[in-house]
N, C-alpha and C positions, 0 to 999 in steps of 0.2 A: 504493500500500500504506500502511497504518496503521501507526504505531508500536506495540509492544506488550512491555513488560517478563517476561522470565521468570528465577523466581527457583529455583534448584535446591539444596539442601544436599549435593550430592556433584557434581560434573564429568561432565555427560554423555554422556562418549566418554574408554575405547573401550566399547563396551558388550557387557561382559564379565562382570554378574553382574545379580542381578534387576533392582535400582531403576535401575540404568544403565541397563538396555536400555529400561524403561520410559521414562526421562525423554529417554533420544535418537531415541526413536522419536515422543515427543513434540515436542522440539524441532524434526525432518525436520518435521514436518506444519503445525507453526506457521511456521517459516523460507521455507517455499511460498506461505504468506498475508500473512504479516506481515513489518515490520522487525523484526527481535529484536533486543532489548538483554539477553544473558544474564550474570543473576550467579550465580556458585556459589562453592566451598569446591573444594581438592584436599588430599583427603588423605594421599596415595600419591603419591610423588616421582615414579615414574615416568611419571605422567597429563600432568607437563605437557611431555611430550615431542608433545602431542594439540592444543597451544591454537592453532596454524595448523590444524589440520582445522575449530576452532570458529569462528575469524574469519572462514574461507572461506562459512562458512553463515549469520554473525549482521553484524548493524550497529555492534554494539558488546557486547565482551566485559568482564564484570572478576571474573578468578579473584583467589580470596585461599589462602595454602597456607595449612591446618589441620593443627597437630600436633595425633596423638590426644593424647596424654601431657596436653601443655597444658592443653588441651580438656579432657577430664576432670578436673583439679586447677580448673578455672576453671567446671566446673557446679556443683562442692560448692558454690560459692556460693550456689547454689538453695536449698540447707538454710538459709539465714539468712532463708528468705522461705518465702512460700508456692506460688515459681514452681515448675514441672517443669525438673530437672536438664537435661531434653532441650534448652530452651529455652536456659538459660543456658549448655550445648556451643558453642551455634552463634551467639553472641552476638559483634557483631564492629563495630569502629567505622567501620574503613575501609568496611566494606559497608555499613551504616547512611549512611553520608557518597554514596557512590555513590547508593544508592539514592534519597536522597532527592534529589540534583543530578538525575536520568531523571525524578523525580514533580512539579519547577521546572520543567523545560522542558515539561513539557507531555503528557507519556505518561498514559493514560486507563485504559490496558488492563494490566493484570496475571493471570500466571499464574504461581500458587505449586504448585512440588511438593514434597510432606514438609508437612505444618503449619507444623514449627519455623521457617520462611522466611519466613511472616506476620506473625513480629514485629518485621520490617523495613516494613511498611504497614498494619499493622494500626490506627493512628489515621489511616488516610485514606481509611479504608473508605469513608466515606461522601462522599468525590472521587470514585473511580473503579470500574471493574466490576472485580474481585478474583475472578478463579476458585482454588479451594484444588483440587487434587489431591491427599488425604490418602493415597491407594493404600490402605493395610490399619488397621484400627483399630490404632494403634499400644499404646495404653493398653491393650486387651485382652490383645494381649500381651506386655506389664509386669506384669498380672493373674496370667496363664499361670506367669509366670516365679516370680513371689512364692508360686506353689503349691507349685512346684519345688523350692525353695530352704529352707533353714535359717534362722533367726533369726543375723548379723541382717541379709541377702541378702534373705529374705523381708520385713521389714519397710520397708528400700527401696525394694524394687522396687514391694511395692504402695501405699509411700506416691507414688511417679514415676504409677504408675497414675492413681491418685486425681487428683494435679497436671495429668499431661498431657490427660486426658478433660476437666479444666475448663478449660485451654488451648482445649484441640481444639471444645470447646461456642461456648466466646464467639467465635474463631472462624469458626466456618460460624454463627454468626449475624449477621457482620456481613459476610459475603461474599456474592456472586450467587449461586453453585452450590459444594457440597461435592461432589465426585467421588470414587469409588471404583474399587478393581477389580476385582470383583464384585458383585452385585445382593446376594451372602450378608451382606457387609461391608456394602452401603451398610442393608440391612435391619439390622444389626446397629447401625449408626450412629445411621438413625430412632428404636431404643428407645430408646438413651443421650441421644440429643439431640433428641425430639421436636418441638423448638422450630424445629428446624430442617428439618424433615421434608421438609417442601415443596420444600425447594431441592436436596434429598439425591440424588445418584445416581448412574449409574456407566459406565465406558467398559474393555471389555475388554480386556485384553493381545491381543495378536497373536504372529503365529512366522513365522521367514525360512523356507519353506517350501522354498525354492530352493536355499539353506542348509544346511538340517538336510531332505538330501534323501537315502533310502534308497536310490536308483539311483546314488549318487555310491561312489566306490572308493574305499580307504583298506587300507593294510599292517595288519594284524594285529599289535599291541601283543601278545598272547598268546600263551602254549605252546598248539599245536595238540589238548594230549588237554584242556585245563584246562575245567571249566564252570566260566563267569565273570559275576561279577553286577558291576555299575557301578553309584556313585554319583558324582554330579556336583554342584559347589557349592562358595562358600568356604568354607575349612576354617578359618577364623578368627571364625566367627558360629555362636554359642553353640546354638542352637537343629541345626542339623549337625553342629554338634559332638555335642551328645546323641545325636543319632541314631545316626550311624555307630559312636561308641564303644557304645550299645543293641546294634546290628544285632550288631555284630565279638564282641560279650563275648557276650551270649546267646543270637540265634537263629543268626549260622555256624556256631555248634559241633553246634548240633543236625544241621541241614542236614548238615554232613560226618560226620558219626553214619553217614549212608546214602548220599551221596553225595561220597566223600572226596577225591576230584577240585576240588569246589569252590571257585573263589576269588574272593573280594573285593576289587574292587579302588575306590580310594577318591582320586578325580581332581580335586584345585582346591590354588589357591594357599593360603600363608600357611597350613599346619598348626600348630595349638596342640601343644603338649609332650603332653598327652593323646591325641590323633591321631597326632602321629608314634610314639608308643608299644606302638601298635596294629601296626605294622609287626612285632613279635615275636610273633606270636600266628600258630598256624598257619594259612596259605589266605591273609593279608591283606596288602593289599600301598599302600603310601602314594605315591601319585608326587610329591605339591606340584604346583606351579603348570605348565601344560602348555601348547605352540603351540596346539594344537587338542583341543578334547574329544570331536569328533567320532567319532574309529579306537575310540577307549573305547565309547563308546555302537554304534557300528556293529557291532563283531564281540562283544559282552554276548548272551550267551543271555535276559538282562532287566538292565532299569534296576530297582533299588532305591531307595525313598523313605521312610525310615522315620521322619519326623519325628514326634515325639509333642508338640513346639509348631509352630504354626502360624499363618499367618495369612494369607490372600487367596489370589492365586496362584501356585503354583510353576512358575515359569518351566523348572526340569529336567524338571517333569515333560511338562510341554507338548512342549519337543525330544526328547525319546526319542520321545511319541509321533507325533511328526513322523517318525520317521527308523523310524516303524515298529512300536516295540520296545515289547514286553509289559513293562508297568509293576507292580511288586510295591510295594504301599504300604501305609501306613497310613489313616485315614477321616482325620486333618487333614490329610494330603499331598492329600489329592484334593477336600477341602471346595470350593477355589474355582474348582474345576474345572465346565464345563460335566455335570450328570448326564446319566449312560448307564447302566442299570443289567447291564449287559452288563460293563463296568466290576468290579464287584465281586466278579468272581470273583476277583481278585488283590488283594483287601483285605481288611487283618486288623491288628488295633492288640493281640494278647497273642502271645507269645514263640511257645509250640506252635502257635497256626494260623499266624502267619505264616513258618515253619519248614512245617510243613507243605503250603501253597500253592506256597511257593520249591521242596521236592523234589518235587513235583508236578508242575511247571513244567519243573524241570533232566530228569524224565525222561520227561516225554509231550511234551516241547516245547508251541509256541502253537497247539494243538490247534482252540481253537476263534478264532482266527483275530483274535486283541485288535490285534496290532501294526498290520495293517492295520486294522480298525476305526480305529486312534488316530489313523494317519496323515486319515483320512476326516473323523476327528470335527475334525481340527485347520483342517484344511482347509473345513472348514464354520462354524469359532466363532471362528477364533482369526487374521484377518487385518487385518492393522495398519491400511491405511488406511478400511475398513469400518469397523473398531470406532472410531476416532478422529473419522470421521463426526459421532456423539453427540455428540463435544465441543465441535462446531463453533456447535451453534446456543446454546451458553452465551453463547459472542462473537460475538453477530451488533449491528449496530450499533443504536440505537433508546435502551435505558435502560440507563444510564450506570454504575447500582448497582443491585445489590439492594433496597438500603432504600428506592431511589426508586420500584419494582414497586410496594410493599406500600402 
């Protein structure tokens, strides 16, 4: 086996929320081929109760803990330059020192997930073959955000935008392949970054199908007369956040208008003071952080996704439709989703249709038969070590870099 460096900006196990199951499901497939030397960041004290599961699978490990708080007082630095705050978050000496002692000895092969992780090798692009795994344009949605937002939220956010797209450019221009999560993303990437077109592309998420399996049993979280709709996700990342407090304030109330039985219930760690708020509002109920998501999504007459920001794939929405389950969402919950236009009977991005579709749903039930569709659709698009396939011939051995291709 080859040596091969991967660099992760969060700890990839357990993998318990999007970017985590992406980059351990990543890691599982590299750790089979290769030696790995994995660096990441923990920033959640309880992860490194996980760094024996990580040593068990790599050659060599070096977590560094990241305090948010820090972290953030230490990107404002970014304003004194022209770098992307993101960049200056995840800026760290000890990992710069590690990394470059793996790129001395000899290591050839690198795999960055997140961008912000290439500024640990990015002046040695031109040693070694450097795969980026950017997953979702991140800058697009800093764009998103600064529509969102007020002056002077708005004017940060889309000055980060601006910063991290010229990050993100220079880049996959000095790397072998820019990978994405979707073909929608990596096309989206192509227009921003043309330059790099050619090397641009992308490897689909996958689902534990075995997992998030609808034949599996689970006690009923629910009162027996309640229609219950699920959302699933952390409750500490802004973009859910919007949502659920959207979903909870304007379209439940319509919804129990007609079906007063109905209730919301809103399933992931780490709720903000806005989210837990929400628990006073009739029908809606907050658990915080849970053993299993699964009894939630199993016994849901529908999962809920109402994100009006987005970007790539939504991993909840994938497991519900794994486990079955008729998906109510918006057109950016479902953007990086494989299309089915069968699909779109349960999407709707204004307050009255999707209010409308939800009591449609609460009282015809999955009439025409989506839950099983999803489970089908999942089971055809969405299996980990098939999509991971694609990423294998970025590292096959022969050129060394990109640059030396061209």
């Amino acid at each position: 086996m080859d040596d091969l460096l991967l660099l992760v900006h969060r700890i990839p196990y357990p993998p318990n929320k999007g970017d985590k199951i992406r980059s351990f499901h990543l890691l599982r497939f590299l750790a089979q081929r290769y030696r790995v030397h994995l660096g990441a960041f923990v920033d959640d004290a309880q992860d490194w109760a996980h760094q024996q599961r990580l040593q068990d699978c790599c050659t060599d490990i070096c977590l560094i803990g990241l305090d948010p708080r820090r972290a953030k007082l230490r990107s404002l630095t970014g304003l004194l330059s022209a770098e992307a705050l993101s960049v200056a978050y995840y800026r760290n000496a000890a990992m710069a020192a590690w990394v470059k002692s793996k790129l001395a000895a000899g290591i050839r092969r690198v795999v960055v997930f997140s961008s912000v992780m290439a500024q640990y090798v990015e002046h040695e692009a031109d040693d070694v073959c450097c795969i980026v795994d950017f997953c979702d344009v991140d800058s697009d949605k800093w764009r998103q955000y600064a529509a969102a937002k007020s002056w002077p939220l708005s004017w940060l956010y889309r000055r980060e935008s601006e910063r991290l797209l010229a990050f993100d450019r220079r880049i996959a221009s000095v790397s072998r392949a820019a990978l994405f999560v979707s073909e929608g993303e990596a096309a989206l990437f192509r227009r921003l970054a043309p330059e790099s077109a050619e090397h641009t592309d992308c490897w689909h998420n996958g689902v534990d199908t075995a997992f998030f399996d609808p034949a599996l049993s689970f006690d009923n979280p629910f009162s027996a007369d309640a229609a219950s709709l699920t959302f699933t996700g952390a409750m500490d990342y802004w973009a859910n956040v919007d949502a659920v407090v959207w979903f909870a304030r304007e379209v439940l109330p319509r919804v129990r208008e007609v079906i007063p039985s109905a209730q919301f219930w809103i399933v992931g760690g780490r709720p903000t003071a806005d989210v837990r708020a929400l628990a006073a509002l009739p029908g809606v109920h907050v658990t915080g952080g849970v053993p299993d998501v699964r009894p939630y999504v199993a016994h849901a007459q529908a999962v809920v996704a109402p994100l009006r920001i987005a970007r790539g794939v939504q991993n909840k929405v994938l497991e519900a439709m794994a486990m079955a389950k008729p998906v109510l969402a918006t057109r950016a919950a479902m953007d990086g989703i494989e299309p089915n236009p069968a699909f779109d009977a349960l999407v709707a991005d204004s307050v009255d249709d999707l209010a409308a579709r939800t009591v449609a749903l609460l009282h015809e039930g999955d009439v025409g038969g989506l839950g099983t569709l999803g489970r089908h659709w999942v089971e055809a698009h969405y299996n980990w070590e098939r999509n991971l396939a694609s990423l294998a011939r970025w590292l096959q051995p022969g050129q060394e870099s990109w640059n030396e291709e061209q």
